[in-house]
C-alpha positions in Angstrom: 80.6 39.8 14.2 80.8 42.2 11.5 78.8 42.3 8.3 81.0 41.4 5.6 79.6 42.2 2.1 81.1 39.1 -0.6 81.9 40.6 -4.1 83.0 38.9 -7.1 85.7 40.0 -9.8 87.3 37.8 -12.0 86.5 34.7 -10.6 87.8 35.8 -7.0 85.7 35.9 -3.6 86.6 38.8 -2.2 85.5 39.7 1.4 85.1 43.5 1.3 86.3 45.4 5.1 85.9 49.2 5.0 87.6 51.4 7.6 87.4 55.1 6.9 89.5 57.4 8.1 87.1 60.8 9.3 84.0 61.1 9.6 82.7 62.8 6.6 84.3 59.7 4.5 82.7 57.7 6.4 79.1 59.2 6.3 79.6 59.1 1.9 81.1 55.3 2.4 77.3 54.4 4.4 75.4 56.6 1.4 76.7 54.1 -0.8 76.3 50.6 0.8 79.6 49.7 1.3 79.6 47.5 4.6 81.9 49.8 7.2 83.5 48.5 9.8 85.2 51.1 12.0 86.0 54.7 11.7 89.6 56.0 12.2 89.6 59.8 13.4 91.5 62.2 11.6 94.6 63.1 13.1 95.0 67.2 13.8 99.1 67.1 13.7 101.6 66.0 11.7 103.0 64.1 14.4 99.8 62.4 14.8 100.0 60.7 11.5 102.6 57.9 12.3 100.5 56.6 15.3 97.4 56.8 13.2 99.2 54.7 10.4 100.4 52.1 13.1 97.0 51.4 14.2 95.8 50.8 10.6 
Protein backbone atom coordinates (compact mmCIF):
# COMPACT_ATOMS: atom_id res chain seq x y z
CA UNK A 1 0.00 0.00 0.00
CA UNK A 2 1.49 3.32 -0.80
CA UNK A 3 2.51 6.04 1.59
CA UNK A 4 0.19 8.67 1.24
CA UNK A 5 1.36 12.01 2.82
CA UNK A 6 -2.20 14.00 4.33
CA UNK A 7 -1.86 17.93 3.80
CA UNK A 8 -4.22 20.54 4.88
CA UNK A 9 -5.24 23.80 2.98
CA UNK A 10 -8.17 25.65 3.67
CA UNK A 11 -9.96 23.39 5.75
CA UNK A 12 -9.56 20.46 3.04
CA UNK A 13 -7.88 16.90 3.63
CA UNK A 14 -6.07 16.48 0.81
CA UNK A 15 -4.36 13.02 0.03
CA UNK A 16 -1.18 14.08 -1.81
CA UNK A 17 -0.15 11.10 -5.01
CA UNK A 18 3.01 12.15 -6.91
CA UNK A 19 3.87 10.47 -10.24
CA UNK A 20 6.84 12.04 -12.02
CA UNK A 21 7.29 11.83 -15.31
CA UNK A 22 11.56 11.17 -15.79
CA UNK A 23 13.81 10.44 -13.74
CA UNK A 24 15.66 13.41 -12.88
CA UNK A 25 12.05 14.96 -11.65
CA UNK A 26 11.68 12.37 -9.83
CA UNK A 27 15.16 12.25 -7.97
CA UNK A 28 14.37 16.47 -7.03
CA UNK A 29 10.56 15.35 -6.06
CA UNK A 30 12.41 12.47 -3.23
CA UNK A 31 15.00 15.58 -2.24
CA UNK A 32 12.06 17.32 -1.11
CA UNK A 33 9.84 14.85 0.79
CA UNK A 34 7.03 14.63 -1.35
CA UNK A 35 5.71 10.98 -1.03
CA UNK A 36 6.21 9.47 -4.85
CA UNK A 37 4.46 6.96 -6.04
CA UNK A 38 5.55 5.74 -9.50
CA UNK A 39 7.83 7.09 -12.17
CA UNK A 40 6.61 7.56 -15.77
CA UNK A 41 9.61 7.36 -18.35
CA UNK A 42 10.05 10.07 -20.71
CA UNK A 43 8.92 9.36 -23.98
CA UNK A 44 11.87 9.85 -26.89
CA UNK A 45 9.23 10.57 -29.85
CA UNK A 46 6.63 12.63 -30.60
CA UNK A 47 4.52 9.82 -31.35
CA UNK A 48 5.28 8.52 -27.95
CA UNK A 49 3.53 11.25 -26.13
CA UNK A 50 -0.19 10.20 -26.76
CA UNK A 51 0.41 6.63 -25.22
CA UNK A 52 2.28 8.12 -22.42
CA UNK A 53 -0.69 10.63 -21.73
CA UNK A 54 -3.16 7.55 -21.86
CA UNK A 55 -1.50 5.73 -19.24
CA UNK A 56 -1.49 8.86 -16.90
Amino acid sequence: MPILRTVWRRRALINLQVWAVGERVHARLADAGLPLLGLFNVPNSVQAITPLVGQI
